[in-house]
N, C-alpha and C positions, 0 to 999 in steps of 0.2 A: 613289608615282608614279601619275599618274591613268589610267585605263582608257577608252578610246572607242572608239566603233564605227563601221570606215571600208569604206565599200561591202560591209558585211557580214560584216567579219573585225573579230574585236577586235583592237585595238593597244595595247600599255601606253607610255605617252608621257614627258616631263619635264614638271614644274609649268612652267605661266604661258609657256608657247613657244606660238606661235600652229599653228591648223593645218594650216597649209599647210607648217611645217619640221615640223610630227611625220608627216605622209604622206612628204614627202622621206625622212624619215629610215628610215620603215618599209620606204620602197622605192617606193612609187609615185611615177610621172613624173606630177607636175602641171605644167600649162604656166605660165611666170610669167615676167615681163621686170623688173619696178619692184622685187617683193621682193629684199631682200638682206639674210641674216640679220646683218650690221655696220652695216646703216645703218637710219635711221628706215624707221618705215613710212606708204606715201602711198597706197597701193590705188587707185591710177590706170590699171597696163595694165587692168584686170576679166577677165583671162585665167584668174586661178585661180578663179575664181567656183564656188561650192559648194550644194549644198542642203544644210540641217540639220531637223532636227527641233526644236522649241519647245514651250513650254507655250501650250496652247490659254487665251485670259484668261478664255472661257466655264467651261470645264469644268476646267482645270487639265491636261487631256491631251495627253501628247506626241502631236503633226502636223509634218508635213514644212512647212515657211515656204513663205506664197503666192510669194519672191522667192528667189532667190540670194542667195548674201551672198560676202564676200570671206574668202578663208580664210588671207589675211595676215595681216588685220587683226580674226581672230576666234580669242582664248585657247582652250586645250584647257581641259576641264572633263569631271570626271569623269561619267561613262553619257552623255555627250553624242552620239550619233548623226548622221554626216554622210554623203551620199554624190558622188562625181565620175566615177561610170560613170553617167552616166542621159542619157537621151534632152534635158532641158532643159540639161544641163553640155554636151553635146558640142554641143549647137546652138549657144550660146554661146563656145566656143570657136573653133568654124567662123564664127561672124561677127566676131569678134573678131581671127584672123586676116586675114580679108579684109579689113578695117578697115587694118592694119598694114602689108600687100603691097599700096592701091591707091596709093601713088605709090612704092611701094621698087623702085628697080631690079632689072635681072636682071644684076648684078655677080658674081655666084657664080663664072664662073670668071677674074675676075683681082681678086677682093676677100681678101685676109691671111684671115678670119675664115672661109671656107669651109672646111667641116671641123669647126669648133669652133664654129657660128655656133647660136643658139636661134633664131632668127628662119627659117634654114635648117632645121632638126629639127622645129620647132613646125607648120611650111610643110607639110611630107611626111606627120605623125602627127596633127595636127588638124584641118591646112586643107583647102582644096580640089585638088581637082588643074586647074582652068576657073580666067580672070577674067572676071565681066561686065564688069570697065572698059574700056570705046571710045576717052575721051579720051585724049588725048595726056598723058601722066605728068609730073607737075611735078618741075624739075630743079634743083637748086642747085651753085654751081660747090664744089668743099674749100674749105677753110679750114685757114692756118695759126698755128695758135694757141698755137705754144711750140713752143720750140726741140730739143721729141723729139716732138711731137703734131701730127698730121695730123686734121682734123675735116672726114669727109664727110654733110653736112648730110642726103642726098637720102636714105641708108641709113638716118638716126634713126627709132627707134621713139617718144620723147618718155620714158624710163621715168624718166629726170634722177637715174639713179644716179651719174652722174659729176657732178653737181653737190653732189647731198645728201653727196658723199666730198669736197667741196674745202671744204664747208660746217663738218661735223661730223667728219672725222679729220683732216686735214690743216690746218685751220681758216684756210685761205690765200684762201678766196672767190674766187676768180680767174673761175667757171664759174656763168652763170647763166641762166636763160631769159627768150630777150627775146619780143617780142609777146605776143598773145593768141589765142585758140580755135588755127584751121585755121593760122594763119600762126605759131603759137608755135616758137621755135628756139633751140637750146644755141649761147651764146656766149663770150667775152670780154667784161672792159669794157675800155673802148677804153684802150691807154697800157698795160694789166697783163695782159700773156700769160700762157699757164700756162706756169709755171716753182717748181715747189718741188721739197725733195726727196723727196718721195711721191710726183710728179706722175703715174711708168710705173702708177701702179695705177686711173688712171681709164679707161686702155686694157684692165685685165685686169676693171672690175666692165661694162663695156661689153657687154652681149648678143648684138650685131649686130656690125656694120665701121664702123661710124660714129668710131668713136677709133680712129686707127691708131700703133702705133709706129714714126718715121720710122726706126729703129735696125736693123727687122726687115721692111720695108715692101721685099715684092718677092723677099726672099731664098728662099724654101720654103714649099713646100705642108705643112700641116701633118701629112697623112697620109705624109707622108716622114720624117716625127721617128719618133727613139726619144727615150724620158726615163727619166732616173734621178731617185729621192729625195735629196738628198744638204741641208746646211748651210750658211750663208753664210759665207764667210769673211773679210765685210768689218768685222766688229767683234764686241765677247764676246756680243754678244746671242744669238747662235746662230738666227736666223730659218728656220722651216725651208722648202726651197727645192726646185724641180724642173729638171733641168738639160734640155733639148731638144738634142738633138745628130743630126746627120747624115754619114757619112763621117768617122769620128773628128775632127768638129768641132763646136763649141759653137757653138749657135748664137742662142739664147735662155734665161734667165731666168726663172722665174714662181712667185710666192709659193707654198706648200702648206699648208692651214689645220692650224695650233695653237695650240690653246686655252691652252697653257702660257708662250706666246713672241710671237707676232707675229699671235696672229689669223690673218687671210685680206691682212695687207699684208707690204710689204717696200717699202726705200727704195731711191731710183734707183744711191746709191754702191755698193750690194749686185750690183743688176741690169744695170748697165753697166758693173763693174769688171772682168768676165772676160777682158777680151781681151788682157793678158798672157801667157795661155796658149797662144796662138798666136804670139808676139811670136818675130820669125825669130833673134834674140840670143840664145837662151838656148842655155845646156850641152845638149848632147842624147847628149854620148859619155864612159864614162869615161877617165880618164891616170893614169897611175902612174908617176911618176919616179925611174929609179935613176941619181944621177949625173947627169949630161947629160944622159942619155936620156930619150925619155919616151914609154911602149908606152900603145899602146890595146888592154888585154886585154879577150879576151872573159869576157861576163857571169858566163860558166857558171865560171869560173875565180876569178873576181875575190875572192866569200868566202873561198875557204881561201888566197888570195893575202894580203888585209889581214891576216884573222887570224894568219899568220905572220909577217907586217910587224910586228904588235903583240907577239907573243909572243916573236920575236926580238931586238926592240929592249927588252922588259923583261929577257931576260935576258944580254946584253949588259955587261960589267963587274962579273958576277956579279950584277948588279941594283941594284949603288952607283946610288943618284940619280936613281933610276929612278921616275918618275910619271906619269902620268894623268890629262888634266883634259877635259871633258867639258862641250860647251854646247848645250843641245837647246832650238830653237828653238819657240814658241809658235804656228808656224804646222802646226806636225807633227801628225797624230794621237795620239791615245793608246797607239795602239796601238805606231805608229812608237816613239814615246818610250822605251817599256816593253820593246820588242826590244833599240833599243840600250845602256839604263843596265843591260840585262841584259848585254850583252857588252862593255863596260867594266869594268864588277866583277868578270867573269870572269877579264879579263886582267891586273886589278889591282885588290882587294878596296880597298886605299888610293884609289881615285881619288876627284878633288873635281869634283861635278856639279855647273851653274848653271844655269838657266832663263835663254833671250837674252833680248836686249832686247825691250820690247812698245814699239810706237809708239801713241805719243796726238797727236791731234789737237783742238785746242779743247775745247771743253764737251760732255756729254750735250744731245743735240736731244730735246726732248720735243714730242707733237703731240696733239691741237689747239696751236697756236702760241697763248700767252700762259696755257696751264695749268700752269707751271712750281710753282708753290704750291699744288696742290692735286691728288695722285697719285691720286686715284680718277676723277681727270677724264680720268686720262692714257690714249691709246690706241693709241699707237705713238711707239716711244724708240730713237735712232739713241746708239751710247752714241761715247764721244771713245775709249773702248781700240779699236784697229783693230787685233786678232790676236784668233783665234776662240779660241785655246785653251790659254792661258796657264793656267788653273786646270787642264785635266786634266793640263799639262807636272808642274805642282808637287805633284798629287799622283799622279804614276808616281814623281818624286823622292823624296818623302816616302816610298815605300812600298818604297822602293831601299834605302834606310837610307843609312849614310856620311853623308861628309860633302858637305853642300849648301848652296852658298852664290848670292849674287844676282850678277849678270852684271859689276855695279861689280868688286867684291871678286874674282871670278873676272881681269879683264882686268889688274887692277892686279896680285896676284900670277905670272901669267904673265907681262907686264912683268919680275918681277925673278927669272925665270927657273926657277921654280917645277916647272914642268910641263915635263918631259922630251917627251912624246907626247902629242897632242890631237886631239879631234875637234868638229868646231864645224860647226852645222847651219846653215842659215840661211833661206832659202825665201821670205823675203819679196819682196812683190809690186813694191816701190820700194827704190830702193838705200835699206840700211841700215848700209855696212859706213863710218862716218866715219875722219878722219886718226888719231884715237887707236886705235880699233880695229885700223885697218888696222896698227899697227907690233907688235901682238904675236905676229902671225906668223912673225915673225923669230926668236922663243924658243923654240920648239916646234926639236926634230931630228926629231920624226915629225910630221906635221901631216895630216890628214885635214879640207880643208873640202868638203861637201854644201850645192849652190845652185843655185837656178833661172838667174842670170844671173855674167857671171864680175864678179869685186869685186877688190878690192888683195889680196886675204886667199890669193886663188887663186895669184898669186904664187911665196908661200914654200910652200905647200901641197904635197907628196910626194905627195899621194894625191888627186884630185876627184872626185866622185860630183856624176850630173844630177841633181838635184832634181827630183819632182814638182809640180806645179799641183794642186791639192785637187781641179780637176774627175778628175784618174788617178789619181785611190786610192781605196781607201777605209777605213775605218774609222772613230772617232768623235772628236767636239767633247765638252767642260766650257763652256758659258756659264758667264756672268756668274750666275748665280741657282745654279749647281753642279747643271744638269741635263745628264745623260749623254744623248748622242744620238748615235743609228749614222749615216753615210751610206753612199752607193755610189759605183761609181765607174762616173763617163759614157763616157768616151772612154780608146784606151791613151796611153802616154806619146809623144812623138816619137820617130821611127824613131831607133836605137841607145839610147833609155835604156830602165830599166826601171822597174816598179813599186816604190817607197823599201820595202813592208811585205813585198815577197818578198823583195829584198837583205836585209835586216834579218833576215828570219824563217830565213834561210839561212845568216847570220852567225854569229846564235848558234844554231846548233847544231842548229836543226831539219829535217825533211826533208819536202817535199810540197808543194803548192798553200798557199799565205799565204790567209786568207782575215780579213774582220773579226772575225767570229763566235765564228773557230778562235781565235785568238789572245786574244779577251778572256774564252774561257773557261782560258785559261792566267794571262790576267791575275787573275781571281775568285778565284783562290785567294788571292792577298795583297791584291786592292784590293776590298771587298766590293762596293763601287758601281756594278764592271762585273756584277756578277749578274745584274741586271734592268735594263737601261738604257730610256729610254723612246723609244716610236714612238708620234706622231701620231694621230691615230684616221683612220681612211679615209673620203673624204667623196665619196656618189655623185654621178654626171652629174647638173649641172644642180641639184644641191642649195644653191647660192649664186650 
């Protein structure tokens, strides 16, 4: 790894990154709007402008360059010396913002992006606090340019990160720049708005308030968020994600860069599917049915209430005919999964575990659009499984022992009456529960279903449990590639349910605060993989 020397501190860097992401990375704030460590580089803002040292062609002696140069578009090399505290960097900077702020409005307090704005930051820490501009500031009306995109022309800096992104990841072209010099401007071509399923991510490489998201346009100040880390749930890819919430409400979506999964993107079916979560239909209380009756016990009650439900009903007729079937839905945790196939075996070492159904939707999306034959080209992939965590469900089962079989074979045997006592998860975001699923409900004497919304299944069901929404829990996803990943949990449940990995972690047997952590160092003892699960690497302010 190469060694260079940045305003007089050595820093050890990565081969062939330019260096302007090995000061980011070290820790210095350089200013920069055009760079983007995912997209090409065009060294047009000249904001990160740099001195370096060179070989003198007289003498062969390193000298400081009679110019600037851009430290975008300048490789690390080992003994290379550069500096960006110096008297010509910061003059440069201060004209360069003044450049940027002579027709940008003063939108700051009803523009989305205050708060999170570089144009804002750059303004405070480089620029001036004076304008000499007299004239009257040239105004351009928005623009509606797709049916989640708002484009305020008069805020553009020109950096055409959102182009070079419609260009080279999404390969959808939709965004280009029309005119020349002073008049140049981010557009449409006329007839093809933006519209793909990338599109939310020309709003997140956007510096300024110039892309707005119509989704989130007006709802909150950003210094009113809180954010959690957490995973997509919209398919196995597992992209890792940051939840924005205010008043136990979600409010926003926004990529979190991993190098392992999705880069610095994510697709719009990911970023605009949460709102489920809030959908006023869903379960929020539990019921228990004895008979006709049907109590709404409280929470604190509810564990040792099932588990004697269960333990009851196995021994019952001396325990003639008595079983166990067990379907743990692909949208649960690991964590989830692993409490309950634990307190199934407990009640009944015989029981037969399935993994539910996973929904597929069409084909894997691959992008750039027309890379499909050639994966090294590929740089963002929407896959057709839409359940996040079918591979960690299968191996909690796996690691359960017994007998485990697919959701087919599980329904048909319950059909012919197989299973005395069941418990069936369900969680999914869109009705899943079809005419044949729904009549096995009827074979079950104990029946335990766990769901976000109510389905035919709830019915015949003795026992319901609220399901959570992924944004109230937490614990971790199995992508598609078999990487373990933790999340957190944004917001609590709705008022009367609770969190699925307390319920669970109280079920079987445990006592105290559930937590992700706690629990998968319980799981590590049988599944090694929760050992060391993987986290993201942290990427500072303004380092992309």
């Amino acid at each position: 790894m190469p060694k260079l020397i940045i305003d007089n501190q050595e820093v050890q860097s990565r081969d062939g990154i330019p260096v302007l992401q090995a000061a980011l990375e070290a820790g210095w704030d350089v200013p920069h709007y055009c760079y983007h460590p995912g997209l090409s580089i065009v060294a047009s803002c000249r904001l990160c402008l740099m001195e370096m040292k060179m070989p003198n062609p007289k003498t062969g002696e390193l000298s400081w360059a009679p110019k600037l140069v851009p430290s975008c578009q300048t490789p690390v090399k080992e003994g290379m010396e550069v500096r960006f505290d110096s008297p010509a960097v910061r003059d440069n900077q201060k004209d360069c913002m003044e450049y940027f702020l002579l027709n940008h409005p003063l939108d700051c307090p009803v523009c989305d992006q205050a708060g999170e704005c570089y144009l804002q930051d750059y303004s405070y820490k480089f620029g001036s606090a004076t304008s000499r501009m007299i004239d009257p500031k040239l105004k351009n009306p928005k623009k509606d340019i797709g049916p989640k995109t708002l484009l305020y022309q008069d805020r553009c800096v020109m950096c055409t990160r959102c182009v070079r992104f419609t260009h080279e990841v999404s390969g959808t072209h939709e965004l280009c720049v029309i005119n020349r010099g002073s008049r140049a401007e981010i557009d449409v071509f006329p007839g093809f708005p933006l519209d793909n399923p990338l599109q939310g991510n020309v709003v997140d490489v956007c510096p300024v308030g110039s892309l707005l998201d119509k989704d989130f346009l007006f709802k909150r100040r950003v210094w009113e968020l809180r954010s959690a880390d957490s995973i997509c749930p919209g398919c196995a890819a597992g992209c890792a994600i940051r939840i924005d919430h205010a008043d136990e409400t979600v409010v926003r979506l926004k990529p979190r860069f991993n190098p392992e999964v999705n880069d610095w993107w994510m697709c719009d079916e990911g970023r605009f599917g949460w709102k489920y979560v809030h959908d006023p239909k869903r379960i929020t209380a539990p019921m228990v049915r004895r008979g006709m009756d049907a109590l709404r016990p409280e929470w604190s009650e509810l564990p040792r209430m099932v588990r004697f439900r269960f333990e009851e009903h196995m021994q019952e007729e001396g325990g003639e005919g008595r079983r166990v079937g067990a379907v743990l839905s692909p949208f649960m945790s690991c964590e989830e999964a692993w409490l309950l196939a634990k307190f199934v075996r407990e009640v009944d070492p015989q029981a037969v575990l399935a993994a539910g159904p996973t929904p597929y939707e069409g084909e894997d999306q691959k992008f750039p659009s027309g890379v499909n034959g050639d994966p090294s080209k590929v740089k963002f992939t929407i896959l057709k499984e839409k359940a996040p965590n079918r591979r960690g469900v299968e191996m909690v089962l796996a690691a359960a022992g017994g007998e485990v079989v697919d959701f087919a074979a599980f329904a048909a045997r319950a059909m012919k009456g197989e299973f005395s006592a069941g418990w069936i998860v369900g969680g999914h975001p869109k009705g899943w529960v079809d005419a044949n699923t729904a009549k096995i409900g009827a074979h079950f004497r104990l029946l335990v279903v766990a769901d976000i919304f109510p389905n035919p299944l709830i019915e015949a069901a003795a026992i319901v449990l609220p399901a959570c929404g992924w944004a109230e829990r937490e614990g971790s996803f199995v992508n598609a590639d078999g990487l373990v990943q933790p999340f957190s949990r944004a917001i609590q449940p709705p008022e009367g349910a609770r969190r699925d990995e307390q319920f669970l972690f109280e079920l079987a047997g445990y006592v105290g605060l559930a937590s992700g952590e706690r629990i998968r160092e319980l799981m590590a003892e049988r599944i090694p993989a929760f050992v060391n699960v993987y986290v993201p690497p942290v990427v500072p302010e303004h380092a992309h």
